[in-house]
C-alpha positions as CSV (number, residue, x, y, z in Angstrom):
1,X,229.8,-62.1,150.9
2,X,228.0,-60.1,153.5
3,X,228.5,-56.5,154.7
4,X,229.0,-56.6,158.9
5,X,226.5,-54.4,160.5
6,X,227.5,-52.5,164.2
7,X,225.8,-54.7,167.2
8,X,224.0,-52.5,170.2
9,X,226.5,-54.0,172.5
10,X,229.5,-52.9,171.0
11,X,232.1,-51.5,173.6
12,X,230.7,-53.5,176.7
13,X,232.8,-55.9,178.0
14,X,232.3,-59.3,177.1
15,X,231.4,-60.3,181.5
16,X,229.2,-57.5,181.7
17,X,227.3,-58.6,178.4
18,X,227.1,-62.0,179.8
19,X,226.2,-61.4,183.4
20,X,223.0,-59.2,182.2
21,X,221.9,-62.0,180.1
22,X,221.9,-64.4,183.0
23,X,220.2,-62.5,185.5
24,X,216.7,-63.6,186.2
25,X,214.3,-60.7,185.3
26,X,212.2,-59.0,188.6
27,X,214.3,-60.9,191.4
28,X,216.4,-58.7,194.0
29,X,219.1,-60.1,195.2
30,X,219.5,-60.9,199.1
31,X,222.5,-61.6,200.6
32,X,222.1,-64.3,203.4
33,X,224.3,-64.8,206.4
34,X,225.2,-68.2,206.9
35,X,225.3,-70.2,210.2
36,X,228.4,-70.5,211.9
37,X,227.7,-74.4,212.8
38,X,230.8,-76.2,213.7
39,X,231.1,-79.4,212.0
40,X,234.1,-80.4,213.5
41,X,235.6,-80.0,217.0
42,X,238.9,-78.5,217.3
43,X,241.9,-80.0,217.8
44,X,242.9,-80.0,221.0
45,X,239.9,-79.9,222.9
46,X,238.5,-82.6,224.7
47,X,235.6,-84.5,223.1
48,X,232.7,-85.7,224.7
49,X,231.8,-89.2,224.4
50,X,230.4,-90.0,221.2
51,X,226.5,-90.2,221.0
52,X,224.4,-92.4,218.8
53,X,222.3,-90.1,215.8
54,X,218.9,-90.5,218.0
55,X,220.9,-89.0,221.2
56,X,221.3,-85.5,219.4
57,X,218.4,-83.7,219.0
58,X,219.9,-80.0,218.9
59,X,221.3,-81.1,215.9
60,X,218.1,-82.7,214.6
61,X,216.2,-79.4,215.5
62,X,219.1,-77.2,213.5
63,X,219.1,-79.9,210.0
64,X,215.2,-79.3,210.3
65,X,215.1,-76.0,210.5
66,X,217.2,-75.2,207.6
67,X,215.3,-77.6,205.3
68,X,212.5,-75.3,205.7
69,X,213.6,-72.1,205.3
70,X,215.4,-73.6,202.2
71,X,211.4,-75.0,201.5
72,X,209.7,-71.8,202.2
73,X,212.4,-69.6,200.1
74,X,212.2,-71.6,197.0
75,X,207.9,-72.2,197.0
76,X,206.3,-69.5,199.0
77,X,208.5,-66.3,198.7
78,X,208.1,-65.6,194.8
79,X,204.4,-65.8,195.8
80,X,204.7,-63.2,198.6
81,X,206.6,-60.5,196.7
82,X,204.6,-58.8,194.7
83,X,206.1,-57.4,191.0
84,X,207.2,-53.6,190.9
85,X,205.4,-51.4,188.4
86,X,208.8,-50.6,186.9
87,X,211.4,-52.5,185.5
88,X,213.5,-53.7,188.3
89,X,217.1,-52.0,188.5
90,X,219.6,-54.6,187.2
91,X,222.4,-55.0,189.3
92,X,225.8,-54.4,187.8
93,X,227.7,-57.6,188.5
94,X,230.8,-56.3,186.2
95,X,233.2,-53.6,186.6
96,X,232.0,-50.2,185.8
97,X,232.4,-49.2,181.6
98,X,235.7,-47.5,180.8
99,X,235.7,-43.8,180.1
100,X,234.7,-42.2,176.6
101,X,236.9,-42.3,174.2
102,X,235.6,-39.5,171.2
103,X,238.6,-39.5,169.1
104,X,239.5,-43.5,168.8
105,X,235.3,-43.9,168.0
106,X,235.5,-41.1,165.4
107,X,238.6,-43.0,163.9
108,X,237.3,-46.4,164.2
109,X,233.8,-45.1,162.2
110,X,235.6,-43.5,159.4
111,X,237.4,-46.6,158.7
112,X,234.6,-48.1,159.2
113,X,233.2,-46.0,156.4
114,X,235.8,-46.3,153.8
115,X,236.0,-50.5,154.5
116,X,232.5,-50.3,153.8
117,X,232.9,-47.7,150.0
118,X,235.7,-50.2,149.0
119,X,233.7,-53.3,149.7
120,X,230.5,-51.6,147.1
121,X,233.7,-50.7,144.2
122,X,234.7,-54.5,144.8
123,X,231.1,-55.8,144.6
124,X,230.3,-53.8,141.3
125,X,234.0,-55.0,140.1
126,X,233.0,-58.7,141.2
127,X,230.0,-58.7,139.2
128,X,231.0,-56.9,136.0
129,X,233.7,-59.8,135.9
130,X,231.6,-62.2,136.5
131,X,229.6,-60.8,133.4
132,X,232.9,-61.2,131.3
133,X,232.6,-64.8,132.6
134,X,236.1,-64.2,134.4
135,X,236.3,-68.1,135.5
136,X,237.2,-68.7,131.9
137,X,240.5,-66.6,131.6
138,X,241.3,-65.8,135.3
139,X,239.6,-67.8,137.7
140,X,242.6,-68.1,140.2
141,X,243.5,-64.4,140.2
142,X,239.3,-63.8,140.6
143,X,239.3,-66.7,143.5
144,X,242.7,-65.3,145.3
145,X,240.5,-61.5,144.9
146,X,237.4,-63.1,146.4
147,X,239.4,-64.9,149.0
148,X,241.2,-61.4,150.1
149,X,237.8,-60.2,150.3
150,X,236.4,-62.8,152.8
151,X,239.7,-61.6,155.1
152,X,238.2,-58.2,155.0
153,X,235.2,-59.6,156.2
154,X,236.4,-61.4,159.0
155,X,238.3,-58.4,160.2
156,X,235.7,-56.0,159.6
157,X,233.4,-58.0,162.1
158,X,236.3,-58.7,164.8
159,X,235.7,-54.4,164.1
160,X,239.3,-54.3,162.9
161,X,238.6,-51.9,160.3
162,X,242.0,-50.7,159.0
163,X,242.6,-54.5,158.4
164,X,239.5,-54.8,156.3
165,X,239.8,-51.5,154.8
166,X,243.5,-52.9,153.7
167,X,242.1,-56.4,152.4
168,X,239.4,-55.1,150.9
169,X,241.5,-52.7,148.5
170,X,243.9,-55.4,147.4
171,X,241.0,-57.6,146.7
172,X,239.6,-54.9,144.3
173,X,243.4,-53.4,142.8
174,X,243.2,-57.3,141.9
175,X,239.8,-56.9,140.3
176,X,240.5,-53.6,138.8
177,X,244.0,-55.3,137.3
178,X,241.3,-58.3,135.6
179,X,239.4,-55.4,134.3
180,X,242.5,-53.6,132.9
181,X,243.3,-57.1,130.8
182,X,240.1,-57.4,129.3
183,X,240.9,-55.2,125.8
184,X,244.9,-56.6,125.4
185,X,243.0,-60.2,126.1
186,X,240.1,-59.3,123.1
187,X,243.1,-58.2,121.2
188,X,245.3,-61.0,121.7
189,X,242.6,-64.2,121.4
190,X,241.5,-61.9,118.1
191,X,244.7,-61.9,116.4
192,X,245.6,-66.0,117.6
193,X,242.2,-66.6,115.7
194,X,243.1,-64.9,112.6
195,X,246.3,-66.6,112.9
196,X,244.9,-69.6,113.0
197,X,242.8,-68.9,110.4
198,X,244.9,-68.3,108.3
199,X,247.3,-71.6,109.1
200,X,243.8,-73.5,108.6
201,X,243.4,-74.3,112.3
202,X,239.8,-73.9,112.9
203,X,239.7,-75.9,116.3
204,X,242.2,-73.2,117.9
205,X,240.6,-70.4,116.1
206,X,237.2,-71.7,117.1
207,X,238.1,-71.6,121.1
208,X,240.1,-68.5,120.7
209,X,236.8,-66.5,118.9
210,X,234.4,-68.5,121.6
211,X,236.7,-66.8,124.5
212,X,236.3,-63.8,122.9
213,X,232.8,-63.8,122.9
214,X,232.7,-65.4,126.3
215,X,233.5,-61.8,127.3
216,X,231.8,-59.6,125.1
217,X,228.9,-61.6,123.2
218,X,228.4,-58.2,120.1
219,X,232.1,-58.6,119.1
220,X,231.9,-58.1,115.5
221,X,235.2,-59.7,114.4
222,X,234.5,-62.6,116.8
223,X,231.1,-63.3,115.8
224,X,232.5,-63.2,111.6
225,X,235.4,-65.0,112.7
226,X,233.6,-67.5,114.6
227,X,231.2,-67.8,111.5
228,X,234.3,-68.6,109.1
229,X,235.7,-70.9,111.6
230,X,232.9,-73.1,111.7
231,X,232.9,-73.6,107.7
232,X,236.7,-74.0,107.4
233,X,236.8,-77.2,106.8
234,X,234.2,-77.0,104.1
235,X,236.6,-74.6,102.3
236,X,239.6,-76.9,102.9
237,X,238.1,-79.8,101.8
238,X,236.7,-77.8,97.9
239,X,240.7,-76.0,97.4
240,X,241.5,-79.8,97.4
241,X,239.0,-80.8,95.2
242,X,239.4,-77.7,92.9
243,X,243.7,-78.3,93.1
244,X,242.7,-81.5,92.0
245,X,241.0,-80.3,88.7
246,X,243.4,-78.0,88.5
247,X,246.5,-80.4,87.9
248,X,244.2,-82.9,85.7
249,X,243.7,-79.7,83.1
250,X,239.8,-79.0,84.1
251,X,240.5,-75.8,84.6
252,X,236.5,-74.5,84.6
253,X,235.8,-77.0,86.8
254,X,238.5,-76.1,88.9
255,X,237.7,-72.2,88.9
256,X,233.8,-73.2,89.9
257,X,235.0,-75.1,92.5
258,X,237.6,-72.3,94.1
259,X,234.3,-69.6,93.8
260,X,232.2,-72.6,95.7
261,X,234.5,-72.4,98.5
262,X,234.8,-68.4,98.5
263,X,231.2,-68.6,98.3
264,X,231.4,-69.8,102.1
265,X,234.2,-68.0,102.9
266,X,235.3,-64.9,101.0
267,X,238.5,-63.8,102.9
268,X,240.2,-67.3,102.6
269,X,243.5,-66.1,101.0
270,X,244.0,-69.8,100.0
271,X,240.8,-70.0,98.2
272,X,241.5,-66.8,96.8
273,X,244.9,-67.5,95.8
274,X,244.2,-70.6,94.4
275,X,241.1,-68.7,92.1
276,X,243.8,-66.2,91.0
277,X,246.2,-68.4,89.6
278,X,243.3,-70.4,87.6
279,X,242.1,-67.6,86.4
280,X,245.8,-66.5,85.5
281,X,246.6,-69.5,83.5
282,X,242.8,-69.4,81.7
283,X,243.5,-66.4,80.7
284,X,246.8,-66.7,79.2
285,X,245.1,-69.5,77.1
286,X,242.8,-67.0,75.8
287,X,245.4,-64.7,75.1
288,X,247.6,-66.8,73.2
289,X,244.7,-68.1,71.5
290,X,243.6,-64.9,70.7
291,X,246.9,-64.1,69.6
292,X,247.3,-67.0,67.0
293,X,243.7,-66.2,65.7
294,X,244.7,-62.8,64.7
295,X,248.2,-63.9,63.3
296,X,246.4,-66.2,61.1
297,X,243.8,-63.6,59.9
298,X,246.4,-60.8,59.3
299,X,248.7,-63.4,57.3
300,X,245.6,-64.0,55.3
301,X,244.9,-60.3,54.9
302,X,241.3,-60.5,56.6
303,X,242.1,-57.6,59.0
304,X,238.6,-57.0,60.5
305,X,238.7,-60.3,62.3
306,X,243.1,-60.2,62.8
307,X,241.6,-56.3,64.2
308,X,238.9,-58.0,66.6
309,X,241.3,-60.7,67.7
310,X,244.2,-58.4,68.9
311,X,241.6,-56.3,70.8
312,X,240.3,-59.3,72.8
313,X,244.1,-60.5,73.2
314,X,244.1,-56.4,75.1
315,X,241.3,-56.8,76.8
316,X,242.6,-60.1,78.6
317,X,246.1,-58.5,79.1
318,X,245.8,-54.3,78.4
319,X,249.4,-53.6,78.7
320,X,251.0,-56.4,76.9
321,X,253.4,-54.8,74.5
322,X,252.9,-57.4,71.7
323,X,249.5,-57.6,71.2
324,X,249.6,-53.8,70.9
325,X,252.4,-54.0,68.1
326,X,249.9,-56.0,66.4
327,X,247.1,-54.5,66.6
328,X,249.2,-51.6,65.2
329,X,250.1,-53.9,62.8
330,X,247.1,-55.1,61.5
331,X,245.3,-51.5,61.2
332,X,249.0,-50.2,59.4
333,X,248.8,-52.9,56.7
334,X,244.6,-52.7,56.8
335,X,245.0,-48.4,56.0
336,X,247.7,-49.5,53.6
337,X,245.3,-51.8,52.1
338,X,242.3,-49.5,51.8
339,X,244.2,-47.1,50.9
340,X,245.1,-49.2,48.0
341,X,241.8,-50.3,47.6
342,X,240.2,-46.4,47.3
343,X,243.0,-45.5,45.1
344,X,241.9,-47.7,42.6
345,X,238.5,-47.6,42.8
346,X,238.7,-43.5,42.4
347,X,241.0,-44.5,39.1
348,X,238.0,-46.3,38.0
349,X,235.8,-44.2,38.6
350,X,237.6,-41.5,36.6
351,X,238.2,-43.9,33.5
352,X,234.4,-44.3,33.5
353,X,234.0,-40.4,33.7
354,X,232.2,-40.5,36.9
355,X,233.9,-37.6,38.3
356,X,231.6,-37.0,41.5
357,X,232.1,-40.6,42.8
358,X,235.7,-40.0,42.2
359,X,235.9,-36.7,43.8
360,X,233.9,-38.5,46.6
361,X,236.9,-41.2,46.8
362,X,239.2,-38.9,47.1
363,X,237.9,-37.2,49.8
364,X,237.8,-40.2,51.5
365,X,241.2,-40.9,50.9
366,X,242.1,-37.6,52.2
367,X,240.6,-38.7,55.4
368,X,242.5,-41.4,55.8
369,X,245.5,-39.7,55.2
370,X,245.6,-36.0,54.3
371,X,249.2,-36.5,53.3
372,X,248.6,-38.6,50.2
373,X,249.5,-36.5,47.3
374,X,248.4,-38.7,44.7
375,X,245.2,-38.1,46.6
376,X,245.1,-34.3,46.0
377,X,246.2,-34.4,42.6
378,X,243.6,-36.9,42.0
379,X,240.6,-34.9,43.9
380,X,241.7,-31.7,42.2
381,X,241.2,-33.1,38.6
382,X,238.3,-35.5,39.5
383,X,236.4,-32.1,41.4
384,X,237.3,-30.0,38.2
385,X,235.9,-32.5,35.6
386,X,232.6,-33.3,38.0
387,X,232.0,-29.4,37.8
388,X,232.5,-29.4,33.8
389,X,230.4,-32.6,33.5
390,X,227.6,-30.9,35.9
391,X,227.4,-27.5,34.0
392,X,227.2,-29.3,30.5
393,X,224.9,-31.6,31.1
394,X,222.8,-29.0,33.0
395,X,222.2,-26.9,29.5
396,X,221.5,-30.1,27.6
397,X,218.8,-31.2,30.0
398,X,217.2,-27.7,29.4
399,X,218.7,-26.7,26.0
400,X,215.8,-23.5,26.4
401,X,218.1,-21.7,28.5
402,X,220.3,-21.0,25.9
403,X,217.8,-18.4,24.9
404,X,218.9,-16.1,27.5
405,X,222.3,-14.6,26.6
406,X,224.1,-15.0,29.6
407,X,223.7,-18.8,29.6
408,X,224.3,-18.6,25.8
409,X,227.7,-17.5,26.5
410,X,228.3,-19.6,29.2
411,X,227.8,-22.4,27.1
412,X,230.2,-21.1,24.4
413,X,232.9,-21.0,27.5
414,X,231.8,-24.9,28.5
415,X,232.5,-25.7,24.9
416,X,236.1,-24.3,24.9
417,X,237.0,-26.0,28.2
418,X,236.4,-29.0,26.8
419,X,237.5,-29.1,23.4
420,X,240.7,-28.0,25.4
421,X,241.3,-31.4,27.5
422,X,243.2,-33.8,26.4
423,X,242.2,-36.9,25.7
424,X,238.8,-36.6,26.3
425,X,236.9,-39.3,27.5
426,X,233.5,-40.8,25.1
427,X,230.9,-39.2,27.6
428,X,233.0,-36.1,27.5
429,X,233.0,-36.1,23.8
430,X,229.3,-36.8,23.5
431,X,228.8,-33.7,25.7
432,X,231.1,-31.6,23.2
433,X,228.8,-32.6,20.4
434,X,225.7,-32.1,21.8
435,X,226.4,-28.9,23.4
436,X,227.8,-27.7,19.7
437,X,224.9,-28.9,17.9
438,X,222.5,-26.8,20.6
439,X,224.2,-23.6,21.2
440,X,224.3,-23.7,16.9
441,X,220.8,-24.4,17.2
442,X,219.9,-21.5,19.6
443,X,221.3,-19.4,17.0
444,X,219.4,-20.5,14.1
445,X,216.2,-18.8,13.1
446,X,212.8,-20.6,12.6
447,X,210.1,-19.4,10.9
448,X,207.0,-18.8,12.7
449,X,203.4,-18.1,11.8
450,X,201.1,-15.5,13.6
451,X,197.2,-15.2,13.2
452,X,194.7,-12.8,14.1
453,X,191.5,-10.9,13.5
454,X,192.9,-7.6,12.0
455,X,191.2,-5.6,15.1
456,X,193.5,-7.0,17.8
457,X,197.0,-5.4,18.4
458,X,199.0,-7.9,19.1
459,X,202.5,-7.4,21.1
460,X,205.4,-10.0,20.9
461,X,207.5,-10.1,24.4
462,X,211.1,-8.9,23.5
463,X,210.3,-8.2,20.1
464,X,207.6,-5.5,19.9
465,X,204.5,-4.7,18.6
466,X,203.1,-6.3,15.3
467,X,199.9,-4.4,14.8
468,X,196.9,-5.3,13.4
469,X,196.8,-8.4,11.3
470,X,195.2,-11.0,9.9
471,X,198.6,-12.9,9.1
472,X,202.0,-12.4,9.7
473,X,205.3,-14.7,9.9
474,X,208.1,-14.1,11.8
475,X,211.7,-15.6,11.7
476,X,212.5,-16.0,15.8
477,X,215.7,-18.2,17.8
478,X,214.7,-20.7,19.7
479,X,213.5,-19.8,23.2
480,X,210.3,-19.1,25.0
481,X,208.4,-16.0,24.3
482,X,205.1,-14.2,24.8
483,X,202.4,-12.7,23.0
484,X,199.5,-10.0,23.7
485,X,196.4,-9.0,22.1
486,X,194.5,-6.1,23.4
487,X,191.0,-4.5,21.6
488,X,188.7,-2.1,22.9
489,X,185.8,-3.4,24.8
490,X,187.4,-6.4,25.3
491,X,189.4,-8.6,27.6
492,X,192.9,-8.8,26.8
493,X,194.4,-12.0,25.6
494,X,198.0,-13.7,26.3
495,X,199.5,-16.6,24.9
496,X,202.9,-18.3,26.0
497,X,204.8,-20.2,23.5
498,X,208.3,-22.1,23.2
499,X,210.2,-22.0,20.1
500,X,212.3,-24.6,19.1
501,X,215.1,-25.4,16.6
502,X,212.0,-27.5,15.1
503,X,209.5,-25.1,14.8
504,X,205.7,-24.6,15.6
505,X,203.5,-27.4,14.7
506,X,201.0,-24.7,14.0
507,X,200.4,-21.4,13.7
508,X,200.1,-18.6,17.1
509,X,196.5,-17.3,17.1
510,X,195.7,-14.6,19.2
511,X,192.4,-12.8,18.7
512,X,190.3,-10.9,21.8
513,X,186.7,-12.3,21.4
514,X,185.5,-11.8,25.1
515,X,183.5,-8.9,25.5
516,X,183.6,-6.3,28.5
């Protein structure tokens, strides 16, 4: 479609255009007088008698004549007139031009004008649609636009210019309508697509995404759509196959073959529905599985693996109300059980005198369940005969200590507490004994002989000095003690020593015999 462009001979009237064209360029125009020859006598008047052709030669002479003035007109006169310098003046033929008319031009140019601004709108309109590939949803409303158009044009160049102006806009309000439609028809091929999608129609959802790209080639949803179209009847065909496991029991074949057909097609709520209900009825096999499992362990009284059964029976369903009553269940009767358990072994641990590992198992008991009285009681006599067991044995490991009063009399105490239980236990009463037999023996005296040089004074730790001797004896408890010798010009001498309800093997000597 072309724009009309203004001719040079608009306004002339069509005889004047054509009259100019046809005059031959540099002639003048003569006007000749033609010869009055009568060629026929009037009526009325007497004729002469007729004469034969070669008895007129007036006429002869006239019929010549002309021929060569025609002759010598036609050949020799364009030779004789010589071509003017200038441009010869055109004579005008037609009527004079009518007068200037300012207003009607000025009217006629600015429609003229706006004809022409509508005609670019509708050529930018016309190829943006054309871009949307407006044949395929609208090609009669986009031919009927085009066809308005080509009226404009014919007017515009008959220089009706209102009329164009007026074809020309309804050609692009039609064009500008087509534009208008293009989002509600994205929209609406769109959701038919899904639609068919989801009623498995992939032909219709195939032509409706293909439309939608048609018009604008980066539509996201089209081009994912498009892309699950084209695979739909690969995921149609695996739900059939994996419904078919499904009814015959293969259940994990069933489930691979639903995740084979998400795998090309994730958002197929078929596939997806059919993966949740096989995974639904796998997993209520594993819970009631797991559930007879840990029935059969608890009945059995193994209540680690009833415990471990219940919890995977949770973790398949987390809110199922049974399997949390037994698993309540099972650790009740398993605390029940070890608390049995613990409460015996503490008792045995008690009959065997092992008061610490009792005290220990009480503790733990206590742990358990801090409200166990039999727990308390038992902790409180287990912890008082560990510390009475400890503190014994502690002064028969190192009888020596009884030396120093303080443990001497502590030991006396240790003795009473337990000569005053009840029932006392063979280790206990070994301890009794033993302690008897060495706080008696701290007590006893043992003779003890000291030598020397009779120059040394010789000092006993805690019991004074013994002077200068060559021999003395001593009656001293059971403990450890030290003596001194000191002499003039001569290094001082020290000797430790332990005494014990046995005696010396041999004699202390302490003599200085290193000089200064």
């Amino acid at each position: 479609m072309q724009t009309p462009t203004d001719k040079s001979d608009q306004g002339k009237e069509p005889a004047a255009v054509e009259s100019e064209k046809n005059e031959p360029v540099g002639i003048t125009a003569t006007a000749i007088t033609p010869i009055d020859i009568p060629l026929t006598q009037p009526v009325g008047q007497p004729t002469a008698p007729d004469l034969q052709w070669h008895q007129k030669p007036k006429v002869w002479g006239a019929l010549a004549l002309t021929l060569l003035l025609a002759l010598a007109v036609i050949f020799v006169l364009p030779r004789l007139v010589a071509p003017p310098d200038t441009a010869p003046a055109v004579i005008q033929l037609t009527p004079p031009p009518p007068e200037e008319m300012p207003f009607q031009d000025a009217q006629l140019n600015k429609a003229r004008r706006q004809s022409q601004d509508i005609l670019n709108q509708l050529l930018e309109k016309q190829q943006f649609l054309e871009k949307k590939n407006v044949r395929l949803w609208a090609a009669e409303t986009f031919e009927n636009a085009l066809e308005q158009a080509a009226e404009g044009d014919l007017s515009y160049r008959n220089r009706q210019f209102s009329e164009a102006q007026q074809s020309y806009a309804e050609a692009l309000q039609k064009l500008s309508y087509l534009e208008q439609q293009l989002e509600p028809l994205i929209a609406s091929n769109l959701a038919s697509a899904n639609t068919a999608l989801e009623n498995d129609d992939a032909e219709n959802a195939l032509n409706s995404f293909a439309l939608v790209l048609a018009i604008d080639s980066n539509n996201r949803n089209a081009i994912e759509g498009k892309a699950r179209a084209e695979k739909l009847n690969q995921v149609l065909a695996l739900i059939e196959e994996a419904k078919i496991h499904q009814q015959s029991g293969e259940l994990q074949r069933a489930q691979q073959t639903y995740q084979e057909a998400l795998a090309l097609d994730s958002k197929h709520s078929g596939a997806r529905l059919g993966l949740a209900k096989v995974n639904q009825t796998i997993a209520t096999h594993a819970f009631n599985e797991a559930m007879s499992r840990g029935y059969s362990a608890l009945e059995n009284g193994n209540y680690s693996s009833a415990k471990t059964a219940f919890v995977r029976a949770l973790e398949i369903r987390p809110d199922d109300s049974a399997a949390k009553a037994a698993l309540e269940q099972t650790s009740n009767q398993s605390t029940q059980q070890q608390v049995r358990s613990l409460l015996d072994q503490a008792s045995e641990y008690e009959n065997r005198e092992q008061w610490q590992r009792a005290t220990e198992t009480y503790q733990q008991l206590l742990t358990i369940d801090n409200s166990l009285v039999s727990a308390k009681v038992g902790q409180l006599r287990s912890n008082t005969r560990a510390g009475l067991d400890s503190q014994i044995q502690k002064i028969l490991d190192d009888p020596m200590r009884l030396a120093t009063e303080k443990v001497y009399q502590h030991g006396r105490q240790l003795l009473l507490d337990a000569r005053g239980i009840n029932n006392p236990g063979p280790r206990l009463q070994q301890q009794i004994t033993a302690l008897d037999e060495v706080l008696t023996a701290a007590r006893s005296a043992v003779t003890v002989t000291f030598l020397s040089d009779g120059k040394t004074s010789v000092t006993l730790l805690k019991k004074g000095s013994l002077g200068q001797f060559s021999s003395k004896q001593l009656s001293l408890t059971p403990g450890n003690y030290v003596a001194t010798g000191r002499r003039s010009g001569y290094r001082d001498e020290r000797i430790a020593f332990q005494v014990t309800n046995a005696g010396l093997p041999s004699p202390i000597s302490i003599v200085c015999r290193e000089p200064l």
